[in-house]
N, C-alpha and C positions, 0 to 999 in steps of 0.2 A: 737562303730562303727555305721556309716549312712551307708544307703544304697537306693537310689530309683531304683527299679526295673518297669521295662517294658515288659509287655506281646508284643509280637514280631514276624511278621512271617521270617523277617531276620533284623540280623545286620550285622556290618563290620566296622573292624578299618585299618585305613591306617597309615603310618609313611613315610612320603616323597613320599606317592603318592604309596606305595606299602602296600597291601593286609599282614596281622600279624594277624590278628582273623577275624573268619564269620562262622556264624551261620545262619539255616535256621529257624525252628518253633521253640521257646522257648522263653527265659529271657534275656534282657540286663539287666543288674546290675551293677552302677554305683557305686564304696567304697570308704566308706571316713574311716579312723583308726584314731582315738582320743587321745588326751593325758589322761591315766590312763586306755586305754583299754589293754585287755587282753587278753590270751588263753581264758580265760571265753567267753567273747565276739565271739570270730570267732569259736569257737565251736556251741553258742547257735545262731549264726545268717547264719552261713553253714546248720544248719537242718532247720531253718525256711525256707530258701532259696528253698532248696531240696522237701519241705512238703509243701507250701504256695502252697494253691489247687485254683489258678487264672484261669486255664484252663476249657472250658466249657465240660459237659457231653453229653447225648443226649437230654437232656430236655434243655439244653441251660445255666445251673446253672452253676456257677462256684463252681467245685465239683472234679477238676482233679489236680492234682500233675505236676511239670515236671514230674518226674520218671514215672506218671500213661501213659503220654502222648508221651513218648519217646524223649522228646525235649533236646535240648542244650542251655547252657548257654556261653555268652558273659561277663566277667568279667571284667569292665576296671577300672582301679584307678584312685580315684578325689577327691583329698583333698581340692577340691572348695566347698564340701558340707559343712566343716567345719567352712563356710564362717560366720562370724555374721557383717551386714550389718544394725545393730538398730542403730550405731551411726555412726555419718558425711552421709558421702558418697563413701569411700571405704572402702572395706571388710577388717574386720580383720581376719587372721587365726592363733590367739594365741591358738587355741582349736583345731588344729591337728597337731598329734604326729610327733616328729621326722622321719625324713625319714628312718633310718636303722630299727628303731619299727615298719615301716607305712608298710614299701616293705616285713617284716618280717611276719607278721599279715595278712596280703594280701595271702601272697604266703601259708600260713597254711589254710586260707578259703578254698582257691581254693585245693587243698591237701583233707582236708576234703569233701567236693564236690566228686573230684572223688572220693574218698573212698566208697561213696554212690551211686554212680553207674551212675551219671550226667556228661557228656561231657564236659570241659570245653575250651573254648576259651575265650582267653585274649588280653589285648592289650598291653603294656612295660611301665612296672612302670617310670613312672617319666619324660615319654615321652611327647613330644606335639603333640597329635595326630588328626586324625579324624575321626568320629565317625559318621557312618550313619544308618540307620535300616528305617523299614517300622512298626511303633505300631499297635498295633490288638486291634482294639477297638475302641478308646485307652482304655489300662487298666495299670493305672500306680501306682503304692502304696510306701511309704515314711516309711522304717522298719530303729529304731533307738533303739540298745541294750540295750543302759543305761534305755530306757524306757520300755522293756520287760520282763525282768527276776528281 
């Protein structure tokens, strides 16, 4: 699983112009589900997500949790991460998974998430949507499974 995440004082996703997820202080999280990812995977990248201390303290460090910080997340799916664009000029995305894997994988992140005690808003898998937020910072970080665990 990819994930670029965004520190945030709001996001908001629309679909034909109407309002589906919005968040004030927290995380947009963009996912992308892989071929040959797994429960493994959105298990270990739902607690990075939940624990990644992006958030500043009083000295200014980033030193805080969502959870430490009471924030919500913005979860939207984008199997465009999957994208490898080293060769011609348009993207391949033979390395993300089927959609029934992709929407299935997706929907246990977020599951997991709440479990842990983080708000979740989202956008519709598989949707064409649009996607707006205000970054904080910016502070943006590029968390990729297969390279963590």
């Amino acid at each position: 699983m990819r994930a670029v995440v965004q520190r945030v004082l709001q996001g908001q996703v629309n679909i034909e112009g109407k309002p589906v997820g919005q968040i004030d202080k927290g995380m947009l999280v963009y996912l992308s589900v892989g071929k040959g990812d797994t429960l493994k995977d959105a298990e270990f990248l739902a607690e990075k997500l939940v624990n990644l201390r992006i958030f500043e303290d009083e000295a200014g460090k980033m030193n805080r949790s969502l959870l430490d910080v009471g924030g919500k997340m913005l979860l939207v799916s984008n199997f465009t991460l999957h994208g490898d664009c080293r060769k011609g000029r348009r993207p391949s995305f033979d390395a993300a998974a089927e959609p029934a894997l992709a929407q299935q994988l997706y929907e246990k992140v977020i599951e997991l998430i709440v479990e842990q005690g983080v708000p979740v808003e989202k956008g519709a898998f598989g949707a064409y949507m649009h996607v707006s937020s205000t970054n904080d910072g910016p502070v943006n970080f590029l968390l990729d499974s297969s390279r963590l665990f």
